[in-house]
N, C-alpha and C positions, 0 to 999 in steps of 0.2 A: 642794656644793649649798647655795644660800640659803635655797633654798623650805623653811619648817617643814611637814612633813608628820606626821600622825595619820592611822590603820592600825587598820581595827574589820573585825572580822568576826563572823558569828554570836551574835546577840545575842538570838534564839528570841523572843519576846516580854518581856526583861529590861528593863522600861523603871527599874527604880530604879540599876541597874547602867549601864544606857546614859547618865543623867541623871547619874552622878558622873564617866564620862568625859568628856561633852561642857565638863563645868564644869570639867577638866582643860585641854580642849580651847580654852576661852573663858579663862582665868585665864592663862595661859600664852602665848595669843596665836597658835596656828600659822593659818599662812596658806592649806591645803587639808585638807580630809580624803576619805580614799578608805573606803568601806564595802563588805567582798569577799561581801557577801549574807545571806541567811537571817535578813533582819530579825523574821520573825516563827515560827510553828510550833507554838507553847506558850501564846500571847496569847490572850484576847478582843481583840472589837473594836474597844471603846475606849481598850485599850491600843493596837493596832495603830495607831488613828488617832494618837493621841499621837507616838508613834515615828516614823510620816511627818514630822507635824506638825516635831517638832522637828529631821529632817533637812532636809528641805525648808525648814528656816530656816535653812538653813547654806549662804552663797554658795560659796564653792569646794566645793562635796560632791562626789563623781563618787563613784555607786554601781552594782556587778552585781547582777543575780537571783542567788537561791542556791535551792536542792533544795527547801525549806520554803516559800519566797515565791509567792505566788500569780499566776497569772497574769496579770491587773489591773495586778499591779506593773511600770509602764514600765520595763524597764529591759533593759541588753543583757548575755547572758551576758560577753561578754568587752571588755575598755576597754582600747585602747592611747593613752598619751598621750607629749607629749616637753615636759619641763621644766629648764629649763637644759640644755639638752641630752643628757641621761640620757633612756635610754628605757623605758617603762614598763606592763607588762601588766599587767593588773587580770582577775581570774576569781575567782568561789565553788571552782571547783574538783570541782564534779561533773562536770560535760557535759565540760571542754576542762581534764584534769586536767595532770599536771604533764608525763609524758612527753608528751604532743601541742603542751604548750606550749614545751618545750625547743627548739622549732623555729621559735622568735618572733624575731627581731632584736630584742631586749629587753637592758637593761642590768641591770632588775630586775624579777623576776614576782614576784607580789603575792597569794595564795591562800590560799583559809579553808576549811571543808569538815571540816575531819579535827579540831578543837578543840582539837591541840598546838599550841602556840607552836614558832618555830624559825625560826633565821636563818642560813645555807649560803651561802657566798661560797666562788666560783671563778675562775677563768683568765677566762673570760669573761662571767659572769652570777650574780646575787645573787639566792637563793629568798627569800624572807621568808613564815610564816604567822607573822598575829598571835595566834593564838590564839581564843579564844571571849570576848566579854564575858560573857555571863553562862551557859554552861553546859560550863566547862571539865572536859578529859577526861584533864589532866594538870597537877596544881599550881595556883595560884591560874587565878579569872578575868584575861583578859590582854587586851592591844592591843599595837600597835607604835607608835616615831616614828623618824621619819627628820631628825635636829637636828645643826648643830654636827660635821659630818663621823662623823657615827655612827649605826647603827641602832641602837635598843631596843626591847625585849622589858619591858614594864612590870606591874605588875599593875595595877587598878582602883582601889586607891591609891597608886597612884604609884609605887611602890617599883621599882628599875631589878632587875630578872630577867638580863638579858643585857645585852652591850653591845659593839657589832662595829663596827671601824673600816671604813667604805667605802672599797672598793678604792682606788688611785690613779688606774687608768684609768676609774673610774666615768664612764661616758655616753661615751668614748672608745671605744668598739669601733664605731662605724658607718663 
C-alpha cells in the first residue's frame, strides 16, 4: 500500500495532544487520516470547536462517532472503505464492537474505544487499535500509521512503540 495512512482515536477533548499529532501528520506528509471517535467527553466548548475546526481542515479525514461524541456530531458509527485495494473498517468500537465486526469482508478493522494500543494480524485480517491521543489506559498517549509496508503503534512524539509488517496478502482476500 502507497496510501500513507495516520490512525487517531479518542482524544477526549486533548486539543494540545491532538495539535502535536496533526503537526506529525502535516510535517510528514500522509495522504489520509482516519479518526475512530470520541473526539470530545472532557472538553469545553471552545475546545470542542477547535477540534472540529482543525479536523474539518483535513481533506482526506474520514471520521466515526465514538461513546463520548455528541449527537450533533455528523458522523456514521461504522466506515468501510477500499483503498488500493485493501479493504477497510472504521468503528469507535462501542455499538459494532470487534466480534460483530469479525464478520466484515474487511482486510483491516480499525477500532478505538478500549485506549490500548494494539496491532493482531492473521490468516485473514488485521485488528489495529491506535490507542488514545490524549487519555491512554496503558503506556504512553498513542495513534497509528499505516507507511512503507508497515503498521505502527507511535506515541505522541513520535517514538515507534510497535512495528508489524503487513501481511503479503494484504487486500488479497476478496
Amino acid at each position: 500500500m502507497q496510501t500513507r495512512i495516520m490512525i487517531i482515536s479518542d482524544i477526549h477533548g486533548g486539543l494540545y495532544n491532538l495539535e502535536k499529532v496533526l503537526a506529525i501528520y502535516e510535517e510528514e506528509h500522509f495522504d489520509r487520516l482516519f479518526v475512530l471517535g470520541d473526539l470530545f467527553g472532557f472538553s469545553d466548548d471552545s475546545t470542542e470547536d477547535r477540534i472540529l475546526e482543525l479536523l474539518n481542515g483535513i481533506k482526506d479525514c474520514v471520521m466515526v462517532k465514538g461513546n463520548c461524541d455528541p449527537l450533533s456530531l455528523r458522523c456514521e458509527d461504522v466506515r468501510r472503505l477500499t483503498i488500493e485495494g485493501v479493504k477497510i473498517t472504521l468503528s469507535h468500537g462501542h455499538r459494532f464492537g470487534l466480534f460483530s465486526l469479525l464478520r466484515e469482508d474487511a482486510d483491516l478493522i480499525c477500532l478505538g474505544h478500549t485506549h490500548r494500543p494494539s496491532i493482531s494480524t492473521g490468516a485473514k485480517r488485521t485488528i489495529l487499535n491506535p490507542g488514545s491521543v490524549a487519555k491512554s489506559r496503558s503506556g504512553p498517549n498513542s495513534f497509528a500509521t499505516i507507511e512503507d509496508g508497515y503498521i505502527y503503534l507511535k506515541s505522541i512524539d513520535n517514538e515507534v512503540l510497535e512495528k508489524v509488517k503487513m501481511p503479503e496478502n494484504f487486500g488479497q482476500n476478496g
